[in-house]
N, C-alpha and C positions, 0 to 999 in steps of 0.2 A: 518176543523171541525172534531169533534172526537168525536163517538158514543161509551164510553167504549172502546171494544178495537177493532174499525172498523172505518178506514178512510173515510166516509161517501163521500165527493166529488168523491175520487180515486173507491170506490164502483162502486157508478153510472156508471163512468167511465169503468169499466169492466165487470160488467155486461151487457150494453150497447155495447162493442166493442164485448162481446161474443153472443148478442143474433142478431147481426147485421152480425156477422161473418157467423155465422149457418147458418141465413135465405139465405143470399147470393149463401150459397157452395150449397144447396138445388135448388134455382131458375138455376143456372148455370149448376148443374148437367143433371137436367131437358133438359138439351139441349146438352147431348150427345149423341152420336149417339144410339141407342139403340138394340135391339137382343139379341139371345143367345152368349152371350159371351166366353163361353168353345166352342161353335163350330166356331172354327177357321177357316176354309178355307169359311164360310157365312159371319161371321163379319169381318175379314178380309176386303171383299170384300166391304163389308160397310164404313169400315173403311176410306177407298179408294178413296172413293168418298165424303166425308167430308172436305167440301168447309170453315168449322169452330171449324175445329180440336183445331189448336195453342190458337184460340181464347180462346174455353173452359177451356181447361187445364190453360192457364195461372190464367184466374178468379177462376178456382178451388184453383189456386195456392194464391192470393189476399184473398181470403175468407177465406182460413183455417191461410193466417198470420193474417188475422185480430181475428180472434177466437182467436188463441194463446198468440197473443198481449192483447187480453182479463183476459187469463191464469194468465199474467207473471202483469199482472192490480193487480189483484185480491192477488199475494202473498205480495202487495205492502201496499194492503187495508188492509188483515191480519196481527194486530200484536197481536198475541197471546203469553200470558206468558207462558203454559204449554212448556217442553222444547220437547216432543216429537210432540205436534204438531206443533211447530216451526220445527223440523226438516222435520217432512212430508211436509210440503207448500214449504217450501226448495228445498226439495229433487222431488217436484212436479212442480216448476219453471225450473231448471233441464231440466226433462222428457220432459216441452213445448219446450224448445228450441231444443233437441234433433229429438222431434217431427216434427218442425218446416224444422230442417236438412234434416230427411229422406223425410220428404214432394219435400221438392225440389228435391232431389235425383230423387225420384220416377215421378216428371212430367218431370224432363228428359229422363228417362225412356220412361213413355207413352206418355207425351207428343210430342215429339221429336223422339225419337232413332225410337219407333215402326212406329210413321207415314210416319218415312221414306224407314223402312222395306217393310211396307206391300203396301205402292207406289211401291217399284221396282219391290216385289212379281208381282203385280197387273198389270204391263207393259213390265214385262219380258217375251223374249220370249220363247214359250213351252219346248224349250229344257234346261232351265235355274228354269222354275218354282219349280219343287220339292225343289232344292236347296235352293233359295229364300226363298220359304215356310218354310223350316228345319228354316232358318236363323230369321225368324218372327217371331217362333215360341219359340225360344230360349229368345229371348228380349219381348216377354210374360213371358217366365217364369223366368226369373228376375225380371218382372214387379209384379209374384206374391210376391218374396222372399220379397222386398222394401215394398210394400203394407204390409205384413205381420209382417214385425217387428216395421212401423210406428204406424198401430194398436195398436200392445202391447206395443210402447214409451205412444202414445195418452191414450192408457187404463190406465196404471199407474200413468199417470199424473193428471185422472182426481178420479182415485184411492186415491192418497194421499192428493189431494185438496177436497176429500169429507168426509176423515179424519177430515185435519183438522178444516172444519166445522164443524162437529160433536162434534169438541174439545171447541167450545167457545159459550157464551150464546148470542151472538149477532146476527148470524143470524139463523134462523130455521133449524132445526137439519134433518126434510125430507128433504131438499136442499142439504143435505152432502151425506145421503143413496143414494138420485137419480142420484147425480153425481157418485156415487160408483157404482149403480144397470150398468149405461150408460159406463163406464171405464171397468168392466165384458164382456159387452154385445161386446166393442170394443175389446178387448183379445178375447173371441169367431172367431171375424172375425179374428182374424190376424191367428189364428189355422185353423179355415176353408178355408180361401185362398191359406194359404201355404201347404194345406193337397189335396184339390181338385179347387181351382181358383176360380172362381166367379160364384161359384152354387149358386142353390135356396137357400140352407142353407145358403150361404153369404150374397145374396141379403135379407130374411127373418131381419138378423141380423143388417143392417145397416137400417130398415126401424126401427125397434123398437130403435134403438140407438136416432134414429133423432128422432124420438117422443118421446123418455126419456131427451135428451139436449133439445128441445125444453119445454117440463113443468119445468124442474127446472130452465131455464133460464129466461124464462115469470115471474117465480116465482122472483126469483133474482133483476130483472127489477122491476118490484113492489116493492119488502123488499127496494133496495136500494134507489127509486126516493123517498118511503114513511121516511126514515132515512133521506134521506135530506132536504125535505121540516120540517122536525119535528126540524132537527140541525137549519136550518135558522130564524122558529120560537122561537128558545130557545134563539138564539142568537138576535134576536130582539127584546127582551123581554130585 
């Protein structure tokens, strides 16, 4: 069924896989180990002792491909005539996959590389520790670079997907700003992780992200279930 120029089942469909995606990467997140994270040799030792390290990371990793798969839902639902924002949804399909790429990159990164680091830090003996440390601390800051340029893939993708909302009368045109305002807010973090790691300014940034993807998504979830029940009536008629 087909609302003008929005695949209304494939809608559902994505908006759904992205507001299921979110809620997930948030519940999961919730249960990482927690602390100041710039002070390394405290979390570190946190780190350490995290009996559900692999766990986390992987569901972080599950949640952000389900979000994505949302993304790449939604350029499916779009068929818009305008030729530039056909090219934005395009070129914002793209960006998820790429997004999707560094993603995984990065939980090998932390999920992996570092929990293994800062195990040996953590059991090495004293005369080994500095070294160790040096070495943990190196596969941190990789962990920023990854972090940081997934950001700016994820910011852009949801940059050009709020374009092209913006470009077509079908669905509400604050849903295209919010996703732009939430795409900004993720470029922010990818400049602040990669400038200073995961300061307050970082953390600040990904709280309003998550409560900017969560209203436009809530939002989404409504527009599209309410387009499908209206198609199914049209067509029962």
């Amino acid at each position: 069924m087909n609302d003008g120029s929005i695949d209304c089942v494939t809608l559902r469909l994505s908006a759904t896989l992205l507001l299921v995606g979110q809620a997930l990467y948030i519940m999961v997140t919730l249960l990482h180990p927690d602390g100041d994270a710039n002070n390394h040799s405290a979390v570190f030792a946190e780190y350490a002792t995290s009996g559900i390290w692999a766990a986390v990371h992987l569901g972080q990793f599950l949640s952000m491909a389900i979000l994505l798969a949302g993304l790449l839902a939604l350029f499916v639902a779009l068929d818009i005539q305008p030729a530039r924002s056909r090219w934005a949804s395009g070129f914002g399909a793209v960006m998820a996959v790429v997004t999707l790429a560094l993603y995984g990159i990065l939980q090998a990164v932390d999920g992996v590389a570092l929990k293994h680091a800062v195990d040996t830090w953590a059991s090495a003996p004293d005369a080994e520790k500095a070294a160790r440390f040096a070495s943990a601390e190196a596969v941190r800051w990789l962990e920023w670079g990854v972090r940081g340029y997934q950001n700016f893939a994820l910011g852009l993708a949801l940059l050009l997907f709020g374009f092209a909302i913006m470009r077509t009368t079908s669905l509400p045109r604050p849903i295209g700003c919010l996703m732009g305002l939430s795409g900004l807010t993720c470029m922010v973090q990818g400049w602040v992780v990669g400038a200073e790691g995961f300061s307050r300014m970082e953390t600040i940034a990904i709280v309003l992200a998550f409560a900017l993807d969560l209203v436009w998504m809530i939002w989404l979830v409504a527009v599209a279930w309410r387009k499908q029940a209206m198609a199914v009536e049209l067509h029962a008629r």
